[in-house]
C-alpha positions as a Markdown table, in Angstrom:
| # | Residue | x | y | z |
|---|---|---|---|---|
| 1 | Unk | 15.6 | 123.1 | -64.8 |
| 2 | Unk | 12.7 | 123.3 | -62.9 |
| 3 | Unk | 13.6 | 126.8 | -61.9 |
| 4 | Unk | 13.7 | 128.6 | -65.2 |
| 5 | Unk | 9.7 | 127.7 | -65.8 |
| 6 | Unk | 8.6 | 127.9 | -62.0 |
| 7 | Unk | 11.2 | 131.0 | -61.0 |
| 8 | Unk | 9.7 | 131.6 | -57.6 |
| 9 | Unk | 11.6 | 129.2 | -55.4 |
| 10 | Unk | 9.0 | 128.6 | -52.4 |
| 11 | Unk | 6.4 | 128.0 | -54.8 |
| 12 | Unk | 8.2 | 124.8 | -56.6 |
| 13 | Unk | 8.8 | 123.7 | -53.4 |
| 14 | Unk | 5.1 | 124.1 | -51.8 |
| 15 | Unk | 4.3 | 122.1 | -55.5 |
| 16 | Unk | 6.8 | 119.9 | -54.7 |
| 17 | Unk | 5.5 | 119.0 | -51.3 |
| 18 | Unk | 2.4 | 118.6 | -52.5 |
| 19 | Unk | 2.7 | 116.4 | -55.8 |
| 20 | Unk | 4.9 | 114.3 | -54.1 |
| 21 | Unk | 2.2 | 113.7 | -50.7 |
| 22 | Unk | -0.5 | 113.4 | -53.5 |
| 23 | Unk | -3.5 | 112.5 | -50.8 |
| 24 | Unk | -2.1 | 114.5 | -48.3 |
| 25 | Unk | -3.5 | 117.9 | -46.9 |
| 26 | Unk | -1.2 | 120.8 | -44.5 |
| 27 | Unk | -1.8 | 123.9 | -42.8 |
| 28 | Unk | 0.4 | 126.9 | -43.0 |
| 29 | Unk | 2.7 | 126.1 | -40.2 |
| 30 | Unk | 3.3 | 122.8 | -41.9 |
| 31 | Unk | 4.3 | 123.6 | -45.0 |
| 32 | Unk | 6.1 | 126.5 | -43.6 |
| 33 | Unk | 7.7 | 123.3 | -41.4 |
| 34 | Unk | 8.4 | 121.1 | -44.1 |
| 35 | Unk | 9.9 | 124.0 | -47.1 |
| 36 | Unk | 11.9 | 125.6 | -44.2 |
| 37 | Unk | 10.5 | 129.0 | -46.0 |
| 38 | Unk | 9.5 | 132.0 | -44.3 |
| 39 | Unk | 5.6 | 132.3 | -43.3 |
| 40 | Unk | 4.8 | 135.3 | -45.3 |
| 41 | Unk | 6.6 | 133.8 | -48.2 |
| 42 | Unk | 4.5 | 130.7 | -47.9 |
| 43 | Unk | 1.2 | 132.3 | -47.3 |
| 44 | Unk | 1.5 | 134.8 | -50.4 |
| 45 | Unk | 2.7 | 131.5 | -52.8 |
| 46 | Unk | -0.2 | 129.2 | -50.9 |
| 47 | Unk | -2.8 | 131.7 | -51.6 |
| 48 | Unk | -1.8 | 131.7 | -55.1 |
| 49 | Unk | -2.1 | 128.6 | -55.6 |
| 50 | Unk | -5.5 | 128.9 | -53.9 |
| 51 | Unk | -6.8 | 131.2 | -56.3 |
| 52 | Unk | -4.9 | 129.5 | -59.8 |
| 53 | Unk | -7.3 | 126.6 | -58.3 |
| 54 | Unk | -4.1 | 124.1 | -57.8 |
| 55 | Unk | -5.0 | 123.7 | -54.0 |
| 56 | Unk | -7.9 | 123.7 | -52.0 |
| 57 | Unk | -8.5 | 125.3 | -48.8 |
| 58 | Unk | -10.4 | 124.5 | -46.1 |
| 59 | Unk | -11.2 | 125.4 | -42.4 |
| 60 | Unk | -11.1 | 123.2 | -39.7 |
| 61 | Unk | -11.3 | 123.8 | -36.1 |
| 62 | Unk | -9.0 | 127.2 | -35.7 |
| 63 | Unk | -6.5 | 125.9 | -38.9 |
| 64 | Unk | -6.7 | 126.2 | -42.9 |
| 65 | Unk | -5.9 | 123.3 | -44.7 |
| 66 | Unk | -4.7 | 123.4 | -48.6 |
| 67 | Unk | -4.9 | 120.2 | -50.5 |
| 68 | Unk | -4.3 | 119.3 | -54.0 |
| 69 | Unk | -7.1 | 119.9 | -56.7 |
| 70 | Unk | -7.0 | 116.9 | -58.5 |
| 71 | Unk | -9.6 | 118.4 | -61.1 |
| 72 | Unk | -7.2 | 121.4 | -61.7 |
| 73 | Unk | -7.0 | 121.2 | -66.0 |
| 74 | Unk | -2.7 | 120.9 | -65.5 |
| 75 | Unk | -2.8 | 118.3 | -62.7 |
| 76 | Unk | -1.6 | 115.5 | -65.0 |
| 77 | Unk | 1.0 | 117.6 | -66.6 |
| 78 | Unk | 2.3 | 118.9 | -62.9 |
| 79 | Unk | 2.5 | 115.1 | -61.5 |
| 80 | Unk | 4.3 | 114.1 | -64.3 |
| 81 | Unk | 7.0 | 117.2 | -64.3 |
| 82 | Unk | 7.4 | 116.5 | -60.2 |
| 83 | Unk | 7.6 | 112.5 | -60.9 |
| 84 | Unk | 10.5 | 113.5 | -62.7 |
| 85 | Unk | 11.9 | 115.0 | -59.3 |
| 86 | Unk | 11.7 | 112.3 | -57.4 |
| 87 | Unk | 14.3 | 110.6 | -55.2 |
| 88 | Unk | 13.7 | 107.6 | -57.4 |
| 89 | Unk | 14.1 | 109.6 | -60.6 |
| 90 | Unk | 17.0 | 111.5 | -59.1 |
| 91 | Unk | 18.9 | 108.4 | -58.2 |
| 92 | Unk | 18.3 | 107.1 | -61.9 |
| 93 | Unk | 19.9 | 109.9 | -63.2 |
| 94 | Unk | 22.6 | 110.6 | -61.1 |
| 95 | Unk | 23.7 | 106.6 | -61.7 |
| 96 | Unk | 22.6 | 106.2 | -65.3 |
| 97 | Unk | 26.1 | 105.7 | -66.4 |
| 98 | Unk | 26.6 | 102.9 | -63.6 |
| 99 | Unk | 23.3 | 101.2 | -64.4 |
| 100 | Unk | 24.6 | 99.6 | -67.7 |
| 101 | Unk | 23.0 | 100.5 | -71.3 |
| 102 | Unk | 19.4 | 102.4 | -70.5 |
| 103 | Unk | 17.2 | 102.3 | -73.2 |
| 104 | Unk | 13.9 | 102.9 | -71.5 |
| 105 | Unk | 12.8 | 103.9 | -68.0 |
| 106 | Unk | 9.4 | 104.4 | -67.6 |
| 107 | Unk | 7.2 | 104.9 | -64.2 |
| 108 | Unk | 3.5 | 104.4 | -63.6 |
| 109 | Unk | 1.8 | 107.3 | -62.8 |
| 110 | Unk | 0.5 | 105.0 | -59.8 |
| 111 | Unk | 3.7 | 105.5 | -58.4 |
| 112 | Unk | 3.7 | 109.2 | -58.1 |
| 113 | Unk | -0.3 | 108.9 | -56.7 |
| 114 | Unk | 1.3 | 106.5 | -54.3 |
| 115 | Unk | -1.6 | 103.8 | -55.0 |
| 116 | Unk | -1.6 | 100.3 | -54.4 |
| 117 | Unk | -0.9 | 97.4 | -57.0 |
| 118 | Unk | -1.4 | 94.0 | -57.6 |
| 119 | Unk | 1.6 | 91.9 | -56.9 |
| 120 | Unk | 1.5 | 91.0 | -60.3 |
| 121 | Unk | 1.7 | 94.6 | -61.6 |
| 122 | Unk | 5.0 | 96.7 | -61.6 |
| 123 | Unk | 5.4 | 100.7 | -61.2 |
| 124 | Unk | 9.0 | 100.9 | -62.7 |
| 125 | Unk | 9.9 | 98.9 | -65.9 |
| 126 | Unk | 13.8 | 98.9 | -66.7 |
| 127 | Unk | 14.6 | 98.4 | -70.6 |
| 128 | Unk | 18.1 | 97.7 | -71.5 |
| 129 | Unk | 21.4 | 95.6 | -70.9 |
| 130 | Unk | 21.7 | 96.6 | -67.6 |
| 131 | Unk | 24.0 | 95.9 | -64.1 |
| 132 | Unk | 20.7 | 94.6 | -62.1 |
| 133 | Unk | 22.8 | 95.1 | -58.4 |
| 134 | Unk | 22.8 | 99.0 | -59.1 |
| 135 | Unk | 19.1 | 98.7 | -59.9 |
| 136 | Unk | 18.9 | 96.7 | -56.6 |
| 137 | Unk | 20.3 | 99.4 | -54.9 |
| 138 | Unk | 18.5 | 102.1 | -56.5 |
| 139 | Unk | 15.0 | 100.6 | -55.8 |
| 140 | Unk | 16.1 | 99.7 | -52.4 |
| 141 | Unk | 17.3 | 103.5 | -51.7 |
| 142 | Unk | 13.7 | 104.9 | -52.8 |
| 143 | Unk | 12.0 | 102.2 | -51.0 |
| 144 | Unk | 13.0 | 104.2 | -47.8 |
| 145 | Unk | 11.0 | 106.9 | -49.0 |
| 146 | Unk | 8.1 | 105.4 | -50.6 |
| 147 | Unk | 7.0 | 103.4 | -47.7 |
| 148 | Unk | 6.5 | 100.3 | -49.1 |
| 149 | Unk | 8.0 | 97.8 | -51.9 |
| 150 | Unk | 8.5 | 99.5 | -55.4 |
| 151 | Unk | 7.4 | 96.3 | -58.0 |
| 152 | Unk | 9.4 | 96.5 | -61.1 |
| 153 | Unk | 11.0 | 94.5 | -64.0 |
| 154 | Unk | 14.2 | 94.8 | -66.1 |
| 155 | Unk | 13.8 | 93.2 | -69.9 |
| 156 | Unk | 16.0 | 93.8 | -72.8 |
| 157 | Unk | 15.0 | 95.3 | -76.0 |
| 158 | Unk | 14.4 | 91.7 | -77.0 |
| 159 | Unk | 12.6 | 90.6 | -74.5 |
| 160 | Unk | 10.3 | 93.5 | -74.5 |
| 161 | Unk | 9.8 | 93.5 | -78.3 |
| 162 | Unk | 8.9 | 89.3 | -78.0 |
| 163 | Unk | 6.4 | 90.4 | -75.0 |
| 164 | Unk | 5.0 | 93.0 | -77.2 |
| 165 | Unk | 4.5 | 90.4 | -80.5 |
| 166 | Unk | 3.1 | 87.5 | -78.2 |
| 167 | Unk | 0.3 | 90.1 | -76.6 |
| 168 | Unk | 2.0 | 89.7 | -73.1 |
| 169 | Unk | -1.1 | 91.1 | -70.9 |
| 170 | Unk | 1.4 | 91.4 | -68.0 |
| 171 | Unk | 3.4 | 93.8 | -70.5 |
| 172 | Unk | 0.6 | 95.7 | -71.9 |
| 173 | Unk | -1.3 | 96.3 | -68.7 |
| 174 | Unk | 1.7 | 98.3 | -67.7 |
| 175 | Unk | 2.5 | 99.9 | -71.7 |
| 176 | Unk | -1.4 | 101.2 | -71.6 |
| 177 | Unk | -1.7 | 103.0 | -68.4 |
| 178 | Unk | -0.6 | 106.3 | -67.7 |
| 179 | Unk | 3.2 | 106.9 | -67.2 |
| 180 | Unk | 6.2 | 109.0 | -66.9 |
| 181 | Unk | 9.3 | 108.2 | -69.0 |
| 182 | Unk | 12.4 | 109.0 | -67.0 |
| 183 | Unk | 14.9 | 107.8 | -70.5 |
| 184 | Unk | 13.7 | 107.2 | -73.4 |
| 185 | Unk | 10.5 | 108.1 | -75.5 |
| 186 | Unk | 7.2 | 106.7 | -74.8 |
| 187 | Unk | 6.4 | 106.3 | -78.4 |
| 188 | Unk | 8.8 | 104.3 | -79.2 |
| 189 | Unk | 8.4 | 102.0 | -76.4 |
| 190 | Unk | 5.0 | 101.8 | -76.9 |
| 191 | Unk | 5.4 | 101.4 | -80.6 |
């Protein structure tokens, strides 16, 4: 899907790279390294991205590095298109049918930034009568990747609706910040 509104293949995966390494910064090599792309290929689609503002470059010692502009006016929009391509989001779909009745998946956008929580805050909530050993697995697959725990929670619709009446902060913390819905629609889980 991604390719028929980013067609230039090197280029979804240098945005790739980047939106899912969020703090992280590369030099050409690297990227060239880490896309398994050809160099000239990767210099055209990284100066392009230079000069749309999406990266930023900069010189240090004898290398460039690019970075992410997180100021760039479609930076929310891109980290919530590349949240949805994932490993996490991936696995999610691929199992969806194994996971039980989905109603609502929804991630924190603190996820994709790959910043810190409380222990009492989650980045994943689960809605749904669902088979909680796939979700098990799942989260434990992704963990791999992430580097560290993935919090989360699994409520039914009930659950979630009695949360939402009784003014459950735990709940709403997570409903009002920033997310990415992987099933559902965030209006009507917000609603």
């Amino acid at each position: 899907m991604l390719a028929s509104i980013i067609p230039s293949k090197v280029r979804r995966k240098i945005l790739q790279l980047f939106f899912h390494n969020i703090s992280d910064s590369y030099y050409l090599r690297e990227v060239v390294r880490k896309t398994d792309e050809e160099v000239n290929a990767v210099k055209r689609e990284l100066d392009i991205l230079y000069n749309a503002k999406v990266l930023f470059r900069e010189k240090r010692t004898n290398k460039i590095f690019y970075s992410l502009n997180k100021q760039y006016e479609f930076f929310d929009e891109l980290l919530r298109i590349f949240t949805k391509h994932t490993s996490l989001a991936k696995l999610i779909k691929k199992n969806r049918s194994r996971l039980g009745k989905v109603k609502y998946v929804a991630v924190s956008t603190n996820f994709s930034k790959k910043i810190p929580i409380k222990d009492d805050e989650i980045y994943v909530l689960f809605v749904g009568i669902l088979v909680i050993p796939e979700i098990e697995s799942i989260m434990a697959s992704s963990k791999k990747e992430f580097g560290w725990e993935i919090n989360y929670t699994v409520l039914t619709e009930t659950e979630l609706a009695f949360r939402k009446k009784n003014n459950d902060p735990f709940i709403w913390k997570f409903l009002k910040q920033p997310k990415v819905m992987l099933v559902g629609q965030e209006s009507e889980l917000v609603k």
